[in-house]
KESENU-612495 format. One line per 8 residues: for each residue x, y, z negated of C-alpha. Coordinates in Angstrom, 3 decimals, decimal comma. Example, Ala and Ser with C-alpha at 12.3 -4.5 7.8 and 13.67 -1.06 7.14 Angstrom:
12,300:-4,500:-7,800 ~ 13,670:-1,060:-7,140
# end
This chain:
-20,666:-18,669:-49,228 ~ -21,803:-21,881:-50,305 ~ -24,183:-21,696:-53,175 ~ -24,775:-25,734:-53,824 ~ -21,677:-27,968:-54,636 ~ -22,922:-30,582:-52,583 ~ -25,399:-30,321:-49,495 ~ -26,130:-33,806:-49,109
-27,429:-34,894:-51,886 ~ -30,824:-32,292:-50,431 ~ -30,983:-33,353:-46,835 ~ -32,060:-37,360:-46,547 ~ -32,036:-38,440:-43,122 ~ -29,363:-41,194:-44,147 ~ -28,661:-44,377:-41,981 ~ -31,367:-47,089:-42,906
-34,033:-44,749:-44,532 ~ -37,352:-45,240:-43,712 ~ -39,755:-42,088:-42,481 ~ -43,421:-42,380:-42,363 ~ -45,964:-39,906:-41,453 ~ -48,367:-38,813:-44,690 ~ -51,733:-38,663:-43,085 ~ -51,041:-42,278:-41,764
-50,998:-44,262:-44,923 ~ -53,429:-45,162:-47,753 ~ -50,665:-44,329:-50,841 ~ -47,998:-42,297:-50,941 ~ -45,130:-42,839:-53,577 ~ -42,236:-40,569:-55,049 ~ -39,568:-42,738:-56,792 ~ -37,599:-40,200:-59,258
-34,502:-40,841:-60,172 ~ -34,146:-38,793:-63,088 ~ -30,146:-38,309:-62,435 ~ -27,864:-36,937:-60,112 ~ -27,946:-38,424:-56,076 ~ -24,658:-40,311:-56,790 ~ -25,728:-41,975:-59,575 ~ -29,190:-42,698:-58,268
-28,428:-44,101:-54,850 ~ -25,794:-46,376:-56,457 ~ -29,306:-48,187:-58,106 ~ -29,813:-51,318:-56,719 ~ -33,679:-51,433:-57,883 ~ -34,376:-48,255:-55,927 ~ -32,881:-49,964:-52,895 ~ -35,017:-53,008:-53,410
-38,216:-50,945:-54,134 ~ -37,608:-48,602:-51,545 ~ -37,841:-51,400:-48,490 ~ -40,471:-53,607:-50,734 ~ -42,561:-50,893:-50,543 ~ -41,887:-49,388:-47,224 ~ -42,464:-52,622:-45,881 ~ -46,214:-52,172:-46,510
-47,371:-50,176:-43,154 ~ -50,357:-48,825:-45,991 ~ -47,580:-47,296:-48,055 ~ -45,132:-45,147:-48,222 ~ -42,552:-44,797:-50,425 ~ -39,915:-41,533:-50,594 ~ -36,470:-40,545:-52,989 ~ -36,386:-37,422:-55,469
-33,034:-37,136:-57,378 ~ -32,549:-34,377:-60,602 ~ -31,134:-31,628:-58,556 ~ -27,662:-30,767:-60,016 ~ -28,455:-27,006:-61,953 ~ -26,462:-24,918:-58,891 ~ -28,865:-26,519:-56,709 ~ -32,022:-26,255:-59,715
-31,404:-22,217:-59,488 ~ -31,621:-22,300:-56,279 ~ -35,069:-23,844:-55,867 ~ -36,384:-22,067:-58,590 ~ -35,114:-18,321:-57,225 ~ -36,512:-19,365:-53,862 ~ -39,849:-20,997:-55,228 ~ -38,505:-24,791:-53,469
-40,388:-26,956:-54,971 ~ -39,505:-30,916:-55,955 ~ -39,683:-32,775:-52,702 ~ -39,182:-36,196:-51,196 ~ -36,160:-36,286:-49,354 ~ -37,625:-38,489:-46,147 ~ -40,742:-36,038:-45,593 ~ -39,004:-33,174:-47,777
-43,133:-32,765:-48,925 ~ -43,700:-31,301:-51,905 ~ -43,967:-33,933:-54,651 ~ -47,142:-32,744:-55,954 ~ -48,509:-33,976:-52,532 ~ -47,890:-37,623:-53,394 ~ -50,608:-40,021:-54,834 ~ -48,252:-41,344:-57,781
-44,809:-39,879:-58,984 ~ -42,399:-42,743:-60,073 ~ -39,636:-42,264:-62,947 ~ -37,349:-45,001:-63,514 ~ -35,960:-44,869:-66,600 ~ -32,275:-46,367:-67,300 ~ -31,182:-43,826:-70,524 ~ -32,173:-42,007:-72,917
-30,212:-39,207:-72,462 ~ -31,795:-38,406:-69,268 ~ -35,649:-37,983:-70,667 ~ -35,034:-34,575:-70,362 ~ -34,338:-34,295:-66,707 ~ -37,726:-35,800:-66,301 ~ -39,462:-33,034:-67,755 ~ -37,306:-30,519:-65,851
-38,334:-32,230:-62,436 ~ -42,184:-32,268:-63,364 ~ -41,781:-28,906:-63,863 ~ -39,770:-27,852:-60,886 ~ -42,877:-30,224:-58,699 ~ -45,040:-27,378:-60,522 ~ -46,570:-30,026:-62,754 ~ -47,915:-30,029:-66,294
-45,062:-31,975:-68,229 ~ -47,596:-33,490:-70,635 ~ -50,516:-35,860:-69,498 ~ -53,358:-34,355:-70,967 ~ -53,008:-30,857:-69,196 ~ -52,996:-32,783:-65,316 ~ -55,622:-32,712:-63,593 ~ -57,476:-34,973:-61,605
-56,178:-33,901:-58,228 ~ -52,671:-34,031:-59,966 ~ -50,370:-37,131:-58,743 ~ -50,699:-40,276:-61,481 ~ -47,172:-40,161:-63,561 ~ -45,842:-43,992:-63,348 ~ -42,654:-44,792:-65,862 ~ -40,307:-47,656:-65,485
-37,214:-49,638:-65,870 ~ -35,442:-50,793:-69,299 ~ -35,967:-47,850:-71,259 ~ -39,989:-47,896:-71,008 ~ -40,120:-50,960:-72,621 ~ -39,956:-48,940:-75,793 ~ -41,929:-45,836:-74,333 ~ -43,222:-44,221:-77,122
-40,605:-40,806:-77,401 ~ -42,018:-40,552:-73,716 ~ -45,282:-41,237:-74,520 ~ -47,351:-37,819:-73,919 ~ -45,714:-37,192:-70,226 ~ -46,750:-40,947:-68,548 ~ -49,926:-41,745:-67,780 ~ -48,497:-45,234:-67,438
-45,664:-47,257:-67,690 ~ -44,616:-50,443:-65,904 ~ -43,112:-52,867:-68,288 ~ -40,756:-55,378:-66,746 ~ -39,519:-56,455:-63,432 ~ -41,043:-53,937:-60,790 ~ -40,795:-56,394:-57,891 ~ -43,982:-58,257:-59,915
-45,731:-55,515:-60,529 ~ -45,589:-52,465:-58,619 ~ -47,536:-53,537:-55,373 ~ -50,076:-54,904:-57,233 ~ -50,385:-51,468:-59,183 ~ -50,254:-49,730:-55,708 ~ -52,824:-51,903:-54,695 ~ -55,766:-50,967:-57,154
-54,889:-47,308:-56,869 ~ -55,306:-47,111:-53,227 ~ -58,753:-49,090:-54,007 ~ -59,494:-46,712:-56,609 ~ -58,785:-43,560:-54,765 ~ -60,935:-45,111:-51,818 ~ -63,898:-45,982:-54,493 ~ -63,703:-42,224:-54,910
-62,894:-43,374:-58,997 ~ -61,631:-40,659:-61,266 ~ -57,543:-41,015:-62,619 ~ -59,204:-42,473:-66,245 ~ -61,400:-45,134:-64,372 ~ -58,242:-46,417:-62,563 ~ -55,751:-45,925:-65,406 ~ -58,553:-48,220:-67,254
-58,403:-51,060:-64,146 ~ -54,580:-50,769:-64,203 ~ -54,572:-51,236:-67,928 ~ -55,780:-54,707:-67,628 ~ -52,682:-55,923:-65,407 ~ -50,258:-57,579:-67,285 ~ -46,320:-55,301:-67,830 ~ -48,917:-52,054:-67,478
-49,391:-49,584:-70,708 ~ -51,413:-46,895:-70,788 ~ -50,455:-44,328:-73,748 ~ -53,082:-42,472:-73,812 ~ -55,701:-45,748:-74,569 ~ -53,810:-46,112:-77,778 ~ -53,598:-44,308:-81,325 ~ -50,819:-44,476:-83,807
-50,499:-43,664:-87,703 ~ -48,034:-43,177:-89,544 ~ -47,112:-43,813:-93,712 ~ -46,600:-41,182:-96,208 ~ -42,678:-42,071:-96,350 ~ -42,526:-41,599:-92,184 ~ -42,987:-45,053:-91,153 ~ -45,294:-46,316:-88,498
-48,406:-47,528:-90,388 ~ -50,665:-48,447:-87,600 ~ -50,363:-49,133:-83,682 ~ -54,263:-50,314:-82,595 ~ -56,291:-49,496:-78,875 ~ -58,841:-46,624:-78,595 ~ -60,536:-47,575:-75,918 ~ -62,319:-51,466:-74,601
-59,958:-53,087:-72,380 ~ -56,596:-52,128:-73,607 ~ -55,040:-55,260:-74,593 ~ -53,257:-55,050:-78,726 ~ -49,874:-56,021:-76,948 ~ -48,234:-55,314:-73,753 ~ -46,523:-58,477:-71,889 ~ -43,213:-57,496:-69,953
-43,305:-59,063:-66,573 ~ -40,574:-60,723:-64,688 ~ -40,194:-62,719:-61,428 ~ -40,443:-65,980:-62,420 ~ -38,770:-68,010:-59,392 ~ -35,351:-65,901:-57,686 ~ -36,145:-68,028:-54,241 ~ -39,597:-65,511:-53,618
-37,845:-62,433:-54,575 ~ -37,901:-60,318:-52,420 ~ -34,503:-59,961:-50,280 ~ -33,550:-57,041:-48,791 ~ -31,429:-56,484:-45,571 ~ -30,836:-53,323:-45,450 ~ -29,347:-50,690:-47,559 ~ -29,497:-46,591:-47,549
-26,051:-45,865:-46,498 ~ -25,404:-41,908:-48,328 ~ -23,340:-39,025:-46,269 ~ -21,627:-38,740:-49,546 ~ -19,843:-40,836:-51,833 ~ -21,463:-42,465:-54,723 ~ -20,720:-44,176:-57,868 ~ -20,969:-47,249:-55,804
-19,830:-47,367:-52,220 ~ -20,602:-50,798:-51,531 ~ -22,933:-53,743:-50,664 ~ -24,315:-54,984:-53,960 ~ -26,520:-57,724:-54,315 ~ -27,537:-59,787:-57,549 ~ -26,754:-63,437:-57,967 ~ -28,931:-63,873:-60,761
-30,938:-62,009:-63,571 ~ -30,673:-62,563:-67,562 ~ -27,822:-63,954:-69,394 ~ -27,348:-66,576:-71,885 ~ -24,954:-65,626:-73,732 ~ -26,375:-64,217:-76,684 ~ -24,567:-60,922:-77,839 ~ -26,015:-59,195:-80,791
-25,498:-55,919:-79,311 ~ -26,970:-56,264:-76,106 ~ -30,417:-55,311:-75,130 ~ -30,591:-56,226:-71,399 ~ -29,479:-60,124:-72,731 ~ -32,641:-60,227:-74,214 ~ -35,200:-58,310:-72,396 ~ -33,908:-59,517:-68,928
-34,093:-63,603:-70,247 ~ -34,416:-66,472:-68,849 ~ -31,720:-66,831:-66,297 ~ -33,145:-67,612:-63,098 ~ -30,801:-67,883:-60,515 ~ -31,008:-67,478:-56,519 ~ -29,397:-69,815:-53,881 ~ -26,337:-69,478:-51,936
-27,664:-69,670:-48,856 ~ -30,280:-66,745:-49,743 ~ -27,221:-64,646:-51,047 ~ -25,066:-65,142:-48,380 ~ -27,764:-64,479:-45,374 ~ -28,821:-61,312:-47,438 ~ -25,080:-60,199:-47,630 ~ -24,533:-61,191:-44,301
-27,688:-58,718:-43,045 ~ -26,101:-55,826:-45,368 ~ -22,718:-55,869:-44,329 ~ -23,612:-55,705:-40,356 ~ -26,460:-52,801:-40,921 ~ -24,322:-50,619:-43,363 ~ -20,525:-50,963:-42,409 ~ -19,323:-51,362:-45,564
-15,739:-53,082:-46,772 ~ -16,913:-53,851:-49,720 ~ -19,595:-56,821:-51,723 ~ -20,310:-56,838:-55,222 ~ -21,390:-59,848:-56,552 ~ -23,575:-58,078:-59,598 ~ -25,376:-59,527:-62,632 ~ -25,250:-59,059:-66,357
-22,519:-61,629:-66,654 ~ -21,712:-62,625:-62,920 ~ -19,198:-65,028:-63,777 ~ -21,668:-67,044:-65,396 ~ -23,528:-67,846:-62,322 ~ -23,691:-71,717:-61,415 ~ -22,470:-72,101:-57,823 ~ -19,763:-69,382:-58,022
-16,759:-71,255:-56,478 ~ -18,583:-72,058:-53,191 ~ -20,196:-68,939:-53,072 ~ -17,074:-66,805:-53,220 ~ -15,484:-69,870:-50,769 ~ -18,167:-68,952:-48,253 ~ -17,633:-64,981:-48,733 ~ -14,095:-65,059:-48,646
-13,748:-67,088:-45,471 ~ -16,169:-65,237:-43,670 ~ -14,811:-61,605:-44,357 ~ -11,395:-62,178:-45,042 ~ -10,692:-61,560:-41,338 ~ -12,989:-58,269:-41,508 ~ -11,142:-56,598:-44,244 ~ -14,217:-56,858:-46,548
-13,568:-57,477:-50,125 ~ -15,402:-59,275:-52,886 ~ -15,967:-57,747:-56,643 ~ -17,370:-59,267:-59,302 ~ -18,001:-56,481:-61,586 ~ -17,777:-58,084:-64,748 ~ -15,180:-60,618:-65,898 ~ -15,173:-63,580:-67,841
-12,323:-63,617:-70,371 ~ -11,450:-67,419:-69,199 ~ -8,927:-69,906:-67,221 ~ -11,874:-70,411:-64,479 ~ -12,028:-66,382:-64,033 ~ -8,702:-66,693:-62,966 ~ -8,678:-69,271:-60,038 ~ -11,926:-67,147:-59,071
-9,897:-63,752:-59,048 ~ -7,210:-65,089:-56,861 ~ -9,384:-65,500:-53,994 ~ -11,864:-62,251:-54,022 ~ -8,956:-60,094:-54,574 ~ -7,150:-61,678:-51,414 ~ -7,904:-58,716:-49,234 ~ -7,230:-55,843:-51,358
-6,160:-55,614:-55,416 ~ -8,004:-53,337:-57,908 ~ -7,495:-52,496:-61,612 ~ -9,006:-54,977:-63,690 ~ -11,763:-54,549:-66,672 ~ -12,531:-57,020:-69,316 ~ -14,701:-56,369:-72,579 ~ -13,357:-57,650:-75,567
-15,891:-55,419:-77,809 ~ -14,154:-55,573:-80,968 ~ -10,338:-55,316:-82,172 ~ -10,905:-58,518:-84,658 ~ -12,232:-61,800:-84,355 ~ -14,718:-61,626:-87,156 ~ -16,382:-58,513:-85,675 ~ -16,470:-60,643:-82,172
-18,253:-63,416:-84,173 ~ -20,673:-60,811:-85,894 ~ -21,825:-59,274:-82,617 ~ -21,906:-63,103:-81,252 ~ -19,199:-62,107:-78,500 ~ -17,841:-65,976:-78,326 ~ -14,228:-64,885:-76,796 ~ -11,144:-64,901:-78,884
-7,658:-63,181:-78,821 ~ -5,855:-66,393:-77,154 ~ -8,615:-66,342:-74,296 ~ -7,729:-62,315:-73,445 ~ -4,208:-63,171:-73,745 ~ -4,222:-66,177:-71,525 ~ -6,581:-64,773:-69,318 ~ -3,870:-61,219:-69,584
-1,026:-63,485:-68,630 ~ -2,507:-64,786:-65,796 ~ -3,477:-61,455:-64,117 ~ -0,083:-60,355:-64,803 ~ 1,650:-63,938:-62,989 ~ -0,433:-62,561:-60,067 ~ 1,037:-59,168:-59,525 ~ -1,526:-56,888:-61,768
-0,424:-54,237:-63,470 ~ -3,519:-52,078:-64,122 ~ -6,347:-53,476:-66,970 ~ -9,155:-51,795:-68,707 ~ -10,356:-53,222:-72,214 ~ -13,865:-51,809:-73,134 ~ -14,676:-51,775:-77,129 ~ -17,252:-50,779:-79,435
-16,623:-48,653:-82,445 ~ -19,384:-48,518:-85,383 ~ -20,712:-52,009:-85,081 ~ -22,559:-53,357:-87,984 ~ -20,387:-54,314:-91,264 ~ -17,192:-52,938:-89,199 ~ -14,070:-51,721:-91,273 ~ -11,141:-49,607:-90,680
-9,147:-53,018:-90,438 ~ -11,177:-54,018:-87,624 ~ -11,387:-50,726:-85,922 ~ -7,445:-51,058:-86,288 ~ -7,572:-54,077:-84,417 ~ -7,953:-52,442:-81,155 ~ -4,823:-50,824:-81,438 ~ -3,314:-54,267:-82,382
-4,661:-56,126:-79,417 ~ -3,915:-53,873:-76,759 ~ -0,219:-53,926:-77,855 ~ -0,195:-57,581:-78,008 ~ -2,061:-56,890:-73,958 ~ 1,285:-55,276:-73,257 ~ 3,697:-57,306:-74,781 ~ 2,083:-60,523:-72,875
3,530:-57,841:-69,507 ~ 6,713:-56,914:-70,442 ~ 7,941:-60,294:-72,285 ~ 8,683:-62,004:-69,099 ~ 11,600:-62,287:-67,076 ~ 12,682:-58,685:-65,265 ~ 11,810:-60,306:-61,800 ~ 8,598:-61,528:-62,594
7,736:-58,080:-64,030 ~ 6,177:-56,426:-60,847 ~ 3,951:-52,609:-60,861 ~ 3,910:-50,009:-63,216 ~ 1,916:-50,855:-66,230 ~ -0,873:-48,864:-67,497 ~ -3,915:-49,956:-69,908 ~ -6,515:-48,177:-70,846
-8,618:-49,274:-74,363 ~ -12,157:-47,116:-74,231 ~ -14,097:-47,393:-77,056 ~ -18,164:-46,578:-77,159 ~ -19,778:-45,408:-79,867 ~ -22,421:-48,655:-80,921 ~ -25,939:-48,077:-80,630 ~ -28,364:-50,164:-82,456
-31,317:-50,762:-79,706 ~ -34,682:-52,411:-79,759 ~ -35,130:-56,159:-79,114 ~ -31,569:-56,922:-80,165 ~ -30,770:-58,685:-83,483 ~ -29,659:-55,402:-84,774 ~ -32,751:-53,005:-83,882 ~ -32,784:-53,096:-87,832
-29,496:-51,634:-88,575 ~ -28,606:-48,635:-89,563 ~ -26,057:-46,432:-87,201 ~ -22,910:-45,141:-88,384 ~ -22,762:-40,874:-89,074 ~ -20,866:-39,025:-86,674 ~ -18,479:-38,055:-89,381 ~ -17,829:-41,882:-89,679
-17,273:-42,299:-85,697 ~ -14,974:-39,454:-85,744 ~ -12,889:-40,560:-88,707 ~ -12,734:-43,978:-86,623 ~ -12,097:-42,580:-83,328 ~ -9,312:-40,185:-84,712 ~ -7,122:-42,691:-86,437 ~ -7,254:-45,117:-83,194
-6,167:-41,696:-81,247 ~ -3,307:-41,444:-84,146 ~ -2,364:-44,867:-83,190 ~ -2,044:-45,348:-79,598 ~ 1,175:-42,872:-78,826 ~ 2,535:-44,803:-76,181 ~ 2,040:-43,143:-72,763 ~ 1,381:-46,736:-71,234
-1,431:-47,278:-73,187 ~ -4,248:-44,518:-72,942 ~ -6,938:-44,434:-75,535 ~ -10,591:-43,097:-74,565 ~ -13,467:-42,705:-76,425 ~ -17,202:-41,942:-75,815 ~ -18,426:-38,224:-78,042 ~ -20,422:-39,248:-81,300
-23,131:-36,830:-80,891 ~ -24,145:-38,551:-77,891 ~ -24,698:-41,291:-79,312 ~ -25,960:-40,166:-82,110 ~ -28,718:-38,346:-80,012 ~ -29,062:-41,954:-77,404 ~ -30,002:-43,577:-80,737 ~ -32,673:-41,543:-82,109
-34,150:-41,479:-78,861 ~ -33,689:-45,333:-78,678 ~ -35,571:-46,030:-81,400 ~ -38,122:-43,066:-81,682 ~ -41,914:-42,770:-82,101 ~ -44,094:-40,649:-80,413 ~ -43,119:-37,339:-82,908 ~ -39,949:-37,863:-81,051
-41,835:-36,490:-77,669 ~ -42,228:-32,916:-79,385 ~ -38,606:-32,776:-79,857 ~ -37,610:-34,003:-76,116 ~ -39,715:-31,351:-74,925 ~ -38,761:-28,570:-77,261 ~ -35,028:-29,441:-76,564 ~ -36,101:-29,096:-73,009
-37,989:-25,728:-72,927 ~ -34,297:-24,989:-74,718 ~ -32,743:-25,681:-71,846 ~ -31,555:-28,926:-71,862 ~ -31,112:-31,255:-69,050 ~ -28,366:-33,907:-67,954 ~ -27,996:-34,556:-71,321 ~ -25,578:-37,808:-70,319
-23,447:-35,130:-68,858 ~ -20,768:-33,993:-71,358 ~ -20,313:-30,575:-69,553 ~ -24,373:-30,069:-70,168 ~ -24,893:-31,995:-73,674 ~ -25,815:-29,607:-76,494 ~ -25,725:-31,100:-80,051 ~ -26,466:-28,005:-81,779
-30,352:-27,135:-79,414 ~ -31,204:-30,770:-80,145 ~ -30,580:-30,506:-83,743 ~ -32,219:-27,489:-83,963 ~ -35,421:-29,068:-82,187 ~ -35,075:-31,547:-84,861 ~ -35,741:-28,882:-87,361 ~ -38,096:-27,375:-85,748
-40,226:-30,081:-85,622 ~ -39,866:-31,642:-89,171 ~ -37,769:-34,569:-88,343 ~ -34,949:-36,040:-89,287 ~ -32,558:-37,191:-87,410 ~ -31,289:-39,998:-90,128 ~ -34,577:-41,324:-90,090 ~ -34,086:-42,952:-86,857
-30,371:-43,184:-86,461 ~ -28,774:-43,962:-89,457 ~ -31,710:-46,178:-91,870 ~ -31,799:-49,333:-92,641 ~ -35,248:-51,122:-91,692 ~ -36,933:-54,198:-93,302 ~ -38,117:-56,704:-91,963 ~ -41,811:-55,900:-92,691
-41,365:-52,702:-91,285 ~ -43,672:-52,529:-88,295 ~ -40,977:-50,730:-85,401 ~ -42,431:-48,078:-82,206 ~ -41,579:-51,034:-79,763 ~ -43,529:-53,957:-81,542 ~ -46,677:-53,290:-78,990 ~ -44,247:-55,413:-76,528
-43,996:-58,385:-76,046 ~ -40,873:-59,304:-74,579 ~ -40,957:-63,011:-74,691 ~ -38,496:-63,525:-77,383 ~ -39,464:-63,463:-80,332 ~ -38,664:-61,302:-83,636 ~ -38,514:-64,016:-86,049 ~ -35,510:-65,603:-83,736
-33,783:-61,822:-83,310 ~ -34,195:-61,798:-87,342 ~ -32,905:-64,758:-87,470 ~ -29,764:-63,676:-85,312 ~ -29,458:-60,794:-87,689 ~ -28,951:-62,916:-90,778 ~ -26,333:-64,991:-88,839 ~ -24,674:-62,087:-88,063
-24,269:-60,753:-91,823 ~ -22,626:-64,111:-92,358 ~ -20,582:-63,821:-89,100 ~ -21,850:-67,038:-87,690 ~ -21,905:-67,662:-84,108 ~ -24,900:-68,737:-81,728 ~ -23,892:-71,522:-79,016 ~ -24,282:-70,443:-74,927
-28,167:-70,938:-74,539 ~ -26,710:-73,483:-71,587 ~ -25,207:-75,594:-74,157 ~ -28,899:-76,159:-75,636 ~ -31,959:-74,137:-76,103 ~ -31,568:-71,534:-79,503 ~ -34,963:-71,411:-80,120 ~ -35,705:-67,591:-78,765
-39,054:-67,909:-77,807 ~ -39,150:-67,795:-74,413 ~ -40,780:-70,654:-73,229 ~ -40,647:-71,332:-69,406 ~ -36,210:-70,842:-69,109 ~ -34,858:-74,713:-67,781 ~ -33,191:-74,732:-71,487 ~ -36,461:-74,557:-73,304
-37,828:-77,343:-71,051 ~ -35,231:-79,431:-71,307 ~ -34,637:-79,206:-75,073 ~ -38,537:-79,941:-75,768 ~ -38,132:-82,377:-73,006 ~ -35,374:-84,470:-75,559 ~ -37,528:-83,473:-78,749 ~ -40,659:-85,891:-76,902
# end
């Protein structure tokens, strides 16, 4: 009898991975993905990281994935250890353990995996011979609920950073320096913090008082590192190609990184700024490489806003002519509610049609000018009857429930707009009327994040989701139009991890030791242990979800420096309240801080 749901996710020994021998290299690596195989290998920065690493003949670099819990009892019955899946060595063999960390709700799973490498979960009880615990990706730029587990984190782009963090370890190690002498060096790096060099305070009424260095060296804030210039990233040819299938079955490379855009809401738009672009030709060789060494039918064209990206047209003119004839397919995986989107669609969806998803965010146009989402109704309904002229008959609509100042007249506008969606497909002439409709309107449940113009606001109460959620479910009876919505106690629990101190660490680990892992997994999610860790350790769960904060207030994240600047996200905030809108950054630099993007050069460039 089968006693693990799915084999393959344990095996490795994929097409393209990369096997070196142990005893043969100078550093040995274990990226974590603190998730399930599917989701993990559907990553594109473990791809890149894999082969940038792996590259180096010195280093080696293997894959560890959260084993699924059928597969978790089996390891721990049978005393199976965490293990890389190229060598399958034990992970406590490696010189550094690597976490990246994409959500909150999964902070818990990197406990569990410590523990199943037989590690100490928290810093200060590893030893010297113990691998050094390395954090990354968005969610360590505000580290501190992780704090006690890392011995560092890598803040920012890992491309910039991570080989030159390999690099003094390997010197270290062959110095013969102890882990505190070379978490020291690696302190001084820029995009490196180590939590342990640092001491924090806190005010009588629960507020951070204090946030200052221990120990000489450590620097009073943290700079998040990027690749400055796309044309010397590093590019890829290959990809791991699973036995299974994952979230994302398909080539996927990125045509640019940041976004200028602006919305209020999103984190990523502001951490991942400026926009730096790559070149066609680099794009097209790389996708070129990827498609002959993987076989597969499909390219995704991925950024945070992909429509956005400057040479587009002849980008998707080169694509399409090239693979047209191969039965491989171009998707861009997010959609630009306009007229251009349109002309662009008709050509990538030449070889096969999918469903379509747009994001909207909000039912009403104020709320859309609040969060800064500069679309209207007439652009989604334009952009709704076009589709529609082309023989689509499938569309998603993603919206937010809970943003800041919302009311039930705006939540009510969801409902509103996705009728008017299906109106602009059934008020045409019968034989233009082609497919069987279906929509489907999903609605998240907002959570205020760090580095965003509203990192100060306070979240709605689940009771307030619900009663939101419930009357949208009242509304939408019409078996054409589904209505799905994300469980408030998630979010409720993403949020006070989002924007948590380091008290928050006792209650991670206490939920843990309750038994908590995939968290982001409804099937696994508990409320009711992670309230009860709550109250076990003294805190209060309103205190970081649903308060207002001031201005003066100094926040867990303002260690890092991000490049733009709070006065300008303050500044966003207050335009918000008034439901004003901020202009494309492409239209003319905003005035965010950051201060070597082509729009900041070329608006100081006209000031003299």
């Amino acid at each position: 009898m089968k006693k693990v749901e799915k084999p393959a996710r344990y095996i490795g020994g994929e097409w393209n991975t990369v096997a070196k021998d142990h005893s043969a290299v100078d550093l040995s690596f274990l990226f974590c993905f603190p998730d399930v195989y599917e989701v993990g290998m559907s990553h594109l920065g473990l791809q890149i990281l894999y082969y940038l690493t792996n590259e180096r003949p010195e280093y080696l670099l293997e894959r560890a994935f959260a084993p699924w819990p059928d597969m978790e009892a089996q390891m721990r019955e049978k005393g199976i250890a965490l293990y890389g899946l190229e060598s399958k060595t034990e992970a406590k063999a490696f010189d550094v353990i690597g976490f990246t960390l994409q959500y909150e709700m999964s902070y818990t799973n990197v406990l569990n995996m410590l523990d199943l490498a037989g590690l100490e979960v928290r810093s200060e009880n590893r030893g010297e011979s113990d691998p050094i615990i390395v954090a990354g990706g968005p969610c360590a730029t505000t580290p501190e609920p992780m704090a006690p587990f890392v011995d560092l984190f890598i803040i920012g782009e890992g491309e910039e950073v991570n080989l030159k963090l390999m690099d003094l370890i390997s010197r270290g190690k062959k110095e013969g320096r102890s882990k505190g002498e070379i978490l020291l060096e690696a302190a001084k790096l820029d995009g490196i913090y180590v939590p342990s060099f640092y001491e924090v305070s806190y005010n009588d009424d629960g507020t951070l008082k204090s946030f200052r260095p221990k120990v000489e060296g450590a620097r009073e804030k943290i700079k998040r590192v990027r690749v400055e210039d796309m044309g010397d990233y590093f590019s890829h040819s290959k990809l791991i190609v699973p036995y299974l299938e994952t979230v994302h079955d398909r080539v996927a490379t990125e045509l640019f990184r940041g976004c200028t855009q602006g919305c209020r809401f999103c984190q990523a738009g502001m951490m991942y700024r400026p926009v730096r672009e790559r070149k066609v030709a680099d794009i097209v060789d790389q996708i070129d490489h990827m498609v002959r060494e993987t076989g597969y039918s499909e390219v995704s064209l991925s950024s945070l806003s992909s429509c956005d990206y400057r040479d587009l047209r002849p980008l998707v003119d080169e694509l399409v002519g090239r693979y047209e004839k191969d039965n491989v397919s171009i998707s861009l995986p997010s959609l630009r509610l306009d007229t251009f989107m349109l002309d662009i669609l008709k050509d990538i969806q030449r070889v096969r049609k999918s469903g379509l998803t747009f994001a909207p965010e909000a039912g009403s146009q104020r709320m859309r000018d609040v969060i800064n989402k500069n679309v209207t109704e007439e652009d989604l309904l334009n952009v709704a009857r076009g589709v529609f002229k082309e023989g689509y008959s499938r569309m998603k609509l993603y919206f937010m429930i809970g943003l800041p100042g919302e009311t039930m007249e705006d939540v009510m506008g969801i409902h509103k707009l996705a009728q008017k969606v299906k109106a602009e497909f059934f008020n045409r002439p019968k034989e233009e009327i082609k497919g069987n409709f279906h929509l489907t309107a999903s609605a998240s449940c907002f959570v205020p994040k760090a580095f965003t113009p509203f990192q100060w606001v306070a979240q709605d109460s689940v009771e307030e989701f619900t009663e939101k959620a419930r009357a949208l479910k009242d509304a939408f009876r019409d078996p054409k139009v589904k209505f799905a919505y994300h469980e408030p106690e998630v979010s409720r629990m993403e949020a006070i991890l989002a924007r948590g101190d380091r008290r928050v660490a006792e209650v991670i680990e206490r939920a843990w030791r309750k038994g908590q892992t995939f968290d982001g997994w409804s099937e696994y999610f508990s409320m009711a242990k992670w309230e009860e860790a709550l109250r076990e350790e003294g805190l209060d769960g309103d205190f970081y979800a649903n308060r207002e904060r001031p201005f003066e207030e100094l926040l867990p994240w303002d260690m890092m420096d991000i490049g733009v600047s709070k006065n300008y996200l303050w500044r966003e905030y207050q335009k918000s309240l008034a439901a004003e809108t901020t202009k494309d950054c492409r239209l003319g630099c905003n005035g965010c801080g950051i201060e070597n993007c082509s729009m900041w050069r070329e608006f100081h460039e006209a000031q003299g």
